[in-house]
C-alpha positions as semicolon CSV with decimal commas, in nm:
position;residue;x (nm);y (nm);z (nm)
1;X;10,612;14,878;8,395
2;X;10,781;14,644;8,661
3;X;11,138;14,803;8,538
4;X;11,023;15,136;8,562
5;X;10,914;15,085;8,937
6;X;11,202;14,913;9,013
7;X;11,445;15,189;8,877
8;X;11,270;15,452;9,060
9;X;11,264;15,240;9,340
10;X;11,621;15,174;9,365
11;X;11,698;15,602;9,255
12;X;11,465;15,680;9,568
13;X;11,613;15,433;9,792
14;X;11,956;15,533;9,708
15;X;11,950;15,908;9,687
16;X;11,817;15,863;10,051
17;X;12,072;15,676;10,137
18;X;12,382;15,888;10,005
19;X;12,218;16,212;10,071
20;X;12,218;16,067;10,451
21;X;12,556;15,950;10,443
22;X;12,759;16,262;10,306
23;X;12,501;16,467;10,511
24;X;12,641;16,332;10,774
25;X;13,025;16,413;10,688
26;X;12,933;16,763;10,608
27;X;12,772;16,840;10,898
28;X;13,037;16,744;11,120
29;X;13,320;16,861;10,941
30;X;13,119;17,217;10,933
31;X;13,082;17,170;11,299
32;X;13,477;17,087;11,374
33;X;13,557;17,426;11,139
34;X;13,649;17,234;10,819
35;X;13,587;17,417;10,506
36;X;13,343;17,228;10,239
37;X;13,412;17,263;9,928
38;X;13,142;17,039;9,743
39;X;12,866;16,863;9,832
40;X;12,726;16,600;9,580
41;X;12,507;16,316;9,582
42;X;12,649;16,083;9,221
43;X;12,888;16,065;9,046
44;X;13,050;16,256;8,710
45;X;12,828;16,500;8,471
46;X;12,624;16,764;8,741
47;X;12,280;16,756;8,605
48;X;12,226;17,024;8,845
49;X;12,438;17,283;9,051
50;X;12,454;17,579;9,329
51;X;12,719;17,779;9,522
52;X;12,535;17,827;9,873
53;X;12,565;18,174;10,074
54;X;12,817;17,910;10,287
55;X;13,086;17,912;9,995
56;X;12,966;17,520;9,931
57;X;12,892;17,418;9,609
58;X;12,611;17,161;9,578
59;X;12,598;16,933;9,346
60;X;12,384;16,641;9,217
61;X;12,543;16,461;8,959
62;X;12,458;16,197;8,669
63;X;12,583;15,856;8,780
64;X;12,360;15,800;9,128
65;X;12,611;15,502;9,235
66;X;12,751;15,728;9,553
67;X;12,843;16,063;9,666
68;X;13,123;16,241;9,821
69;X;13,177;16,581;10,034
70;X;13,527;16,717;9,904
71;X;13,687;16,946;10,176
72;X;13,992;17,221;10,174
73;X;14,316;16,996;10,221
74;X;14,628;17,107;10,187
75;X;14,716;16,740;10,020
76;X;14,512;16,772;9,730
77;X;14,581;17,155;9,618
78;X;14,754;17,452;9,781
79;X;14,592;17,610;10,029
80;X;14,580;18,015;10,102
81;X;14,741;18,075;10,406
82;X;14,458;18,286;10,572
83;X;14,244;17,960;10,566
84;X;14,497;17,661;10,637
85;X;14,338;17,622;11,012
86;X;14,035;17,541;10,818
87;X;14,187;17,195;10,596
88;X;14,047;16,924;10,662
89;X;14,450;16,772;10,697
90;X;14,569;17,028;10,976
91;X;14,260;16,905;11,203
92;X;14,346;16,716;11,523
93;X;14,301;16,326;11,512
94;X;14,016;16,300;11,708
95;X;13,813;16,587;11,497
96;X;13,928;16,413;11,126
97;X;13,803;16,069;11,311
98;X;13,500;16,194;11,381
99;X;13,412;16,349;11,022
100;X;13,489;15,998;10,846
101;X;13,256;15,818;11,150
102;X;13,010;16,069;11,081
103;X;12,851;15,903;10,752
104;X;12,812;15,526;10,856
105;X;12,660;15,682;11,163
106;X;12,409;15,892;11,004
107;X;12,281;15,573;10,810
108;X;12,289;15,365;11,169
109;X;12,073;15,659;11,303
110;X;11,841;15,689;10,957
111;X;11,758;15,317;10,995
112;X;11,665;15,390;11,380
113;X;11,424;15,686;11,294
114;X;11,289;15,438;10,996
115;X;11,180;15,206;11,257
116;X;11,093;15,414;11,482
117;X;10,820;15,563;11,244
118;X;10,722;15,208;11,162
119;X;10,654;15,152;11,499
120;X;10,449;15,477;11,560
121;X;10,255;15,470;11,227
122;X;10,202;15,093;11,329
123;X;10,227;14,782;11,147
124;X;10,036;14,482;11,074
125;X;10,216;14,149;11,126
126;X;10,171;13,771;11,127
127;X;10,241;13,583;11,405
128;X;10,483;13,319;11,361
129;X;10,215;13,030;11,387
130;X;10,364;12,706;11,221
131;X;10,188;12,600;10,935
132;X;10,244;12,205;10,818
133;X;10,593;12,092;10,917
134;X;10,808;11,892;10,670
135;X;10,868;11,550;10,740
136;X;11,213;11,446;10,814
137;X;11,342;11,822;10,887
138;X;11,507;12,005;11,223
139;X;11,188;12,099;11,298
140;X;10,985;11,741;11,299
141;X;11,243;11,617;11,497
142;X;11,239;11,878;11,800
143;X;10,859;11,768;11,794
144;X;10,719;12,109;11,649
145;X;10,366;12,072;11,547
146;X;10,082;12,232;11,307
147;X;9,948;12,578;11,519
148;X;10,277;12,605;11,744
149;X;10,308;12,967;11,774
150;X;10,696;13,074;11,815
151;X;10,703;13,293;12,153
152;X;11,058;13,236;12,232
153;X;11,414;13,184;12,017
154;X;11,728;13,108;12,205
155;X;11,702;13,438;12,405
156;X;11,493;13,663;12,208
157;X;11,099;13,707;12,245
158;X;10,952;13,670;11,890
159;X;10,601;13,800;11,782
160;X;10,587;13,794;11,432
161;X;10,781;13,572;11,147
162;X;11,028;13,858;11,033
163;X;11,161;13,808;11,373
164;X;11,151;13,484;11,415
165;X;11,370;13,387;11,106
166;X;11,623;13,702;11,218
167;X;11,666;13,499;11,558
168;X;11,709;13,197;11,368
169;X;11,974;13,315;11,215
170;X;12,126;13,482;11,487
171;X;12,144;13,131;11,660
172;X;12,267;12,974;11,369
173;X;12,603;12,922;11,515
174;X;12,439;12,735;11,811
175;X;12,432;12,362;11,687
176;X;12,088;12,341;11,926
177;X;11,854;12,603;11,977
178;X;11,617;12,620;12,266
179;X;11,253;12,703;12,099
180;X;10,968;12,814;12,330
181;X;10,612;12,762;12,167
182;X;10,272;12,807;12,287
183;X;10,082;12,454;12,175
184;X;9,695;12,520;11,998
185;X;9,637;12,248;12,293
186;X;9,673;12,491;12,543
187;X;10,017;12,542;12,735
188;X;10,369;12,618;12,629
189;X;10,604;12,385;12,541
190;X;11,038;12,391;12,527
191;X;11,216;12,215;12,213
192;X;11,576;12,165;12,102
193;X;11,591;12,226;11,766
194;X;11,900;12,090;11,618
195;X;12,034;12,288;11,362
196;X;12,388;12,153;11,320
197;X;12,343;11,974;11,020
198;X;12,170;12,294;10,880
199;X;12,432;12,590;10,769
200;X;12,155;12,837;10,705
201;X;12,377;13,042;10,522
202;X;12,563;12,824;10,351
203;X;12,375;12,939;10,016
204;X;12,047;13,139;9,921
205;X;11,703;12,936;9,996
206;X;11,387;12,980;10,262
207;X;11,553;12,949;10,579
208;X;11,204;12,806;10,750
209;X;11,232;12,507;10,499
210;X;11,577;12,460;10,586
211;X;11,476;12,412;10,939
212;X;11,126;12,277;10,826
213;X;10,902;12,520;10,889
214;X;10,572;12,693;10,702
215;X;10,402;12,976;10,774
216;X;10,080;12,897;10,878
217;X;9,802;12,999;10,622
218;X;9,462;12,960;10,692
219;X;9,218;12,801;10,433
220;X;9,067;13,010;10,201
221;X;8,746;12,832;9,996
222;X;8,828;12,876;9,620
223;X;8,469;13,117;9,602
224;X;8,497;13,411;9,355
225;X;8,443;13,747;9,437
226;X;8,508;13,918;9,153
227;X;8,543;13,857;8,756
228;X;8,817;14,080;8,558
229;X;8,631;14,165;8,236
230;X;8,779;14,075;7,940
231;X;8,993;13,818;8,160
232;X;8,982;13,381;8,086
233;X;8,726;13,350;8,401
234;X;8,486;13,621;8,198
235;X;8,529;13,461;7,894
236;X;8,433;13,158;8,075
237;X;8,118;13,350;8,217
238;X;8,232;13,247;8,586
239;X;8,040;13,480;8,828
240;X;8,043;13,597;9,149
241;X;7,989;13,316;9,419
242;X;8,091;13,057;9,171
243;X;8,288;12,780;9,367
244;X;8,586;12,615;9,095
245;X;8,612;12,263;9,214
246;X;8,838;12,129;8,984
247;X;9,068;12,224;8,691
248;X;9,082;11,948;8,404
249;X;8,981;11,698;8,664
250;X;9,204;11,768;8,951
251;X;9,021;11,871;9,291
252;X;9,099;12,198;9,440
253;X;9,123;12,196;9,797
254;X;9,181;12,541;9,874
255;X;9,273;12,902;9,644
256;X;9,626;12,835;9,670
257;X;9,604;12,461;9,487
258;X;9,353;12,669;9,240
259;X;9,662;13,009;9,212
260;X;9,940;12,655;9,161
261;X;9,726;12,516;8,896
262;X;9,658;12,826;8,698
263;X;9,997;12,946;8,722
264;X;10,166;12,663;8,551
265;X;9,948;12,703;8,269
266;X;10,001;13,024;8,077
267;X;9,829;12,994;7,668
268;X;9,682;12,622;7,773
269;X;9,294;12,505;7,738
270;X;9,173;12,389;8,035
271;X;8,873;12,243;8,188
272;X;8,691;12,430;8,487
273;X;8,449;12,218;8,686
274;X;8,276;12,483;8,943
275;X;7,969;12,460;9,143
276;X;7,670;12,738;9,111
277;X;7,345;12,762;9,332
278;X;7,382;12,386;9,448
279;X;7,431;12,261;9,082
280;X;7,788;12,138;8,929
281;X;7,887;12,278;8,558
282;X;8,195;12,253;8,341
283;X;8,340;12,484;8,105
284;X;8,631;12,505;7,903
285;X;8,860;12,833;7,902
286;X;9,230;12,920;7,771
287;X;9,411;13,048;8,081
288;X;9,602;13,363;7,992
289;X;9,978;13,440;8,024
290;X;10,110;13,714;8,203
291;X;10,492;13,853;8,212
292;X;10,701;13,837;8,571
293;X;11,054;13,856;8,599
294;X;11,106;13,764;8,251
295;X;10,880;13,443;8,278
296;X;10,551;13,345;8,207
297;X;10,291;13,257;8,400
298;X;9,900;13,173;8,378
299;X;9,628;13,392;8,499
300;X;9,281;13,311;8,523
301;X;9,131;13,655;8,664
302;X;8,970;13,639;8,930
303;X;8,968;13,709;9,315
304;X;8,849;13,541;9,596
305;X;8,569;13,603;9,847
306;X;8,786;13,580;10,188
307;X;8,612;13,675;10,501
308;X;8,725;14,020;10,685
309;X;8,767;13,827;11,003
310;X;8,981;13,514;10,816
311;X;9,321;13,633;10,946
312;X;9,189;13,837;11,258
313;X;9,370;13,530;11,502
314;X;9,659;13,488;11,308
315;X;9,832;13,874;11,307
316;X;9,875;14,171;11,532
317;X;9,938;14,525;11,528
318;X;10,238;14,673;11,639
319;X;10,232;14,997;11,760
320;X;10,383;15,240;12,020
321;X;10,374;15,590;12,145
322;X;10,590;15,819;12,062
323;X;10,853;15,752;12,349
324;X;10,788;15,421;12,372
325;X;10,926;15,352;12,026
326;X;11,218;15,484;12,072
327;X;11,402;15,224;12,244
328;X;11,224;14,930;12,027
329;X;11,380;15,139;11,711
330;X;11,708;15,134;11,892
331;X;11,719;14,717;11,957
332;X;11,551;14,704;11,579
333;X;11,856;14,854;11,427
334;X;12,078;14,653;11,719
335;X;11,954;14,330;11,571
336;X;11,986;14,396;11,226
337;X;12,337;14,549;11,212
338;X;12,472;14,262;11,461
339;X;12,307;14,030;11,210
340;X;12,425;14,193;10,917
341;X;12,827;14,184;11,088
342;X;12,782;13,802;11,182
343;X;12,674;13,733;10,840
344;X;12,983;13,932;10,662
345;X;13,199;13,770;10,920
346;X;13,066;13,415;10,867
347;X;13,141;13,518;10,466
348;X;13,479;13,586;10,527
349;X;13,599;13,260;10,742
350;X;13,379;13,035;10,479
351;X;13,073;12,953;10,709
352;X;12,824;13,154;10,472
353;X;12,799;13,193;10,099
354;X;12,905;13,490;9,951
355;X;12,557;13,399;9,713
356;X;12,390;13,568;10,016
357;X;12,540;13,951;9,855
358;X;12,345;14,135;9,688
359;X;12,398;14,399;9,406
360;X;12,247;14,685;9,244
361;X;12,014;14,480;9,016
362;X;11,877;14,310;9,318
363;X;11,851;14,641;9,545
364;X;11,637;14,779;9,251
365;X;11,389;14,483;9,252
366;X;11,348;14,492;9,633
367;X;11,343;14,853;9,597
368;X;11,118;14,858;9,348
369;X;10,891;14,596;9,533
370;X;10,872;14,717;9,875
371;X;10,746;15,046;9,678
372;X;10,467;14,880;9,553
373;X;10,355;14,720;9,847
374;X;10,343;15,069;10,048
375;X;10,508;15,316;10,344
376;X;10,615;15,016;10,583
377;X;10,756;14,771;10,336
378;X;10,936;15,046;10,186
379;X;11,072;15,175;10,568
380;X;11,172;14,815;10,662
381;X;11,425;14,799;10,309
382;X;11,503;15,132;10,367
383;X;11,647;15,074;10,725
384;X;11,827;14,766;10,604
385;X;12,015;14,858;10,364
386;X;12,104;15,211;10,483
387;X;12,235;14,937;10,814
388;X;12,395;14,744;10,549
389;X;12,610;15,068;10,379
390;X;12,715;15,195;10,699
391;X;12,868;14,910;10,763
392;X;13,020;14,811;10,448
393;X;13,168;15,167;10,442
394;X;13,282;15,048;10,804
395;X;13,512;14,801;10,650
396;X;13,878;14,846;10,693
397;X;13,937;14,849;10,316
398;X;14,145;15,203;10,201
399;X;13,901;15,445;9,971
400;X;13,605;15,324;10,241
401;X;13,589;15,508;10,527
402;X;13,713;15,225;10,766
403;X;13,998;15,232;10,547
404;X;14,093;15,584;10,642
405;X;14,009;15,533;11,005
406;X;14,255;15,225;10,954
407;X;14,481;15,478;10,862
408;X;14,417;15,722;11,154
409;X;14,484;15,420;11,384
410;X;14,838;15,364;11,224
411;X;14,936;15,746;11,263
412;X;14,815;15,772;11,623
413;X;15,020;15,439;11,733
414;X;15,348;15,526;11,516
415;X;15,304;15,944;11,588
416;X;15,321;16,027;11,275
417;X;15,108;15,954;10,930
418;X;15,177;15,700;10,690
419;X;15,349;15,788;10,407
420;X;15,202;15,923;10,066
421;X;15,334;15,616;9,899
422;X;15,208;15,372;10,143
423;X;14,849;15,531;10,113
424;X;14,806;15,573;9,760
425;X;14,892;15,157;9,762
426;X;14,707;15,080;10,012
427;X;14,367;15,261;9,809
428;X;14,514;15,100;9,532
429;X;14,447;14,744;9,686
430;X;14,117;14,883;9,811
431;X;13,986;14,946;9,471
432;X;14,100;14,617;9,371
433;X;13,914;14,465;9,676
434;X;13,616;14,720;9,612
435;X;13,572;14,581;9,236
436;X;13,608;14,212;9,320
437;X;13,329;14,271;9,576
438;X;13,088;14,473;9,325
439;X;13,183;14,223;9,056
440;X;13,084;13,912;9,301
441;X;12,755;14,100;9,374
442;X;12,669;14,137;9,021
443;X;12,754;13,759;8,935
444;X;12,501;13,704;9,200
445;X;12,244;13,949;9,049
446;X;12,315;13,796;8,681
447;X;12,315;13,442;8,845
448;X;11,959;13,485;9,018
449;X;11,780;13,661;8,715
450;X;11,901;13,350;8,518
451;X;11,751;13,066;8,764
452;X;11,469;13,327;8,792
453;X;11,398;13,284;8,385
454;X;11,450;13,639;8,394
């Protein structure tokens, strides 16, 4: 069923995100007198199709990969006379300008309203509280310790760790960072944190564990709480309150050594040694396998008994009024799309991997994730990538609309348009640039699901 959620994950996120986009060329070029034509979200075969009272035909076609807004111009058919004031070709610079700015805009101002309702609804994050550090990293030598909490990065506040690794990486290009933490001791302490051995984005991985960080987890007693029926644990006639101490003789510290150990044995016998009512008792079980992203893994079903107040010092809720959210939304979306335009830039001058793009296989799994875990997952992706198309469609590459804003720029410095010729080659090299691009991100997609076992 994972498939299914992903592709309605990714047909949800996507129809959002196009429906936004051309939205936003229609409306303006409706508003500058432009006649519309056709309005469809996809690509080829209409699956479905009306002429509004407005003379626009609306459209939503087969292939969901994109949508357009096709408008009267006099370049692409003749035009009757009685309506040439309204192609989109005989409008003034400024007004054409602002009908190709109008989509990448509408995404920029979708991903503001996503984040503003984040912050209204309210979320619940972890504070970024260090966890064990890793010996011999950034991190253990700037003198960052187990229960640090990150308050400050280079010049941005930080309260939970989503922010904390996007000022990390805003920094990257700082050999030494300035890190303000408040000590479990008591007091807050400055580090340097030299990260100019570390190229963060020189290929995919955990950023923290490039710098040498973990997020801090509290301990949670390997107890269980409750017993799938039918699972390995039933057929093992665990019960509630049972405490596993050990699997085939190794000692279990905590759930996550008992989740490591049970994972990495899908269809294998195994020995439980588990303590009930004071007295210590062994049984032996088969763990059972269960399917994720095309691997295996081992299952033991159960879940464990974790206190309600076990995380109550280690997360927050963020929330605002109505008007106060407002401006956080704005700086939210700020700080993504400058991150997002640092990132493309460091791609293009070789100081980040182009492993960090992503394609439509990927979109669909993060899609299809952030759907399963509920509204504010799914609101956080969603203002992402709609950052992430409006500025890719940004780009000064012909066929995108950068590319024709490229072109507007030529014909208001020379007074006069570019030739047909010289903008039927330049697409031409844009569509060449525009597959090499889609073909790296799907490398990258194939690439992951390989390493992934998937």
């Amino acid at each position: 069923m994972g498939w299914l959620v992903n592709i309605l994950g990714f047909l949800l996120v996507i129809g959002i995100l196009v429906t936004v986009h051309e939205f936003g060329h229609f409306w303006v070029a409706r508003k500058v007198g432009v006649k519309v034509l056709r309005f469809s979200v996809g690509f080829g075969q209409p699956l479905w199709r009306r002429i509004g009272q407005d003379g626009t035909e609306y459209v939503l076609a087969a292939i969901p990969f994109g949508g357009y807004v096709k408008m009267l111009d006099e370049r692409e058919a003749a035009v009757d006379p009685a309506l040439q004031s309204q192609a989109f070709n005989r409008q003034p610079l400024w007004a054409r300008n602002a009908i190709i700015s109008a989509g990448p805009i509408a995404n920029f101002l979708l991903a503001v309203l996503a984040y503003w309702a984040i912050f209204v609804i309210g979320a619940t994050e972890m504070k970024p509280i260090i966890g064990p550090v890793i010996p011999d990293s950034p991190a253990a030598a700037a003198g960052l310790e187990e229960g640090d909490e990150l308050v400050r990065i280079g010049d941005r506040n930080v309260r939970a760790w989503d922010s904390a690794i996007m000022a990390f990486l805003e920094n990257s290009a700082d050999s030494s960072i300035v890190v303000t933490v408040n000590r479990s001791t008591g007091g807050t302490a400055e580090r340097s944190l030299d990260l100019s051995q570390q190229r963060l984005l020189d290929d995919e991985g955990d950023v923290l564990r490039k710098i040498g960080l973990t997020p801090w987890q509290p301990t949670i007693v390997p107890i269980v709480r409750e017993v799938i029926p039918g699972s390995a644990a039933a057929m093992a006639e665990l019960e509630p309150g049972d405490r596993i101490i050990a699997i085939d003789g190794n000692a279990l510290n905590d759930w996550s050594d008992l989740v490591e150990a049970v994972q990495a044995r899908p269809n294998e016998e195994v020995v439980l040694r588990y303590a009930r009512e004071g007295t210590e008792r062994e049984v032996a079980t088969t763990i059972q396998a269960r399917e994720g992203g095309g691997a295996q893994s081992g299952v033991l079903g159960i879940t464990p008994d974790v206190p309600a107040d076990l995380f109550a010092n280690a997360q927050h809720e963020v929330r605002y009024g109505p008007l106060a959210a407002v401006p956080r939304a704005i700086d939210a979306g700020w700080q993504a799309g400058s991150l997002t335009v640092s990132v493309l830039f460091k791609m293009v001058v070789g100081e980040a991997s182009v492993k960090n793009l992503s394609g439509p296989v990927s979109i669909a799994q993060y899609a299809g994730d952030s759907v399963s875990l509920g509204v504010i997952p799914f609101l956080k992706f969603l203002a992402i990538v709609s950052i992430s198309l409006g500025i890719l469609n940004l780009l000064p590459v012909p066929i995108l609309d950068g590319g024709h804003l490229l072109y507007n720029g030529i014909e208001w410095i020379r007074g006069r348009p570019l030739t047909e010729a010289a903008q039927v080659f330049g697409q031409q090299i844009g569509i060449v640039l525009l597959f090499i691009l889609m073909a790296l991100a799907f490398y990258n997609d194939i690439l992951r699901l390989m390493v992934s076992g998937g």
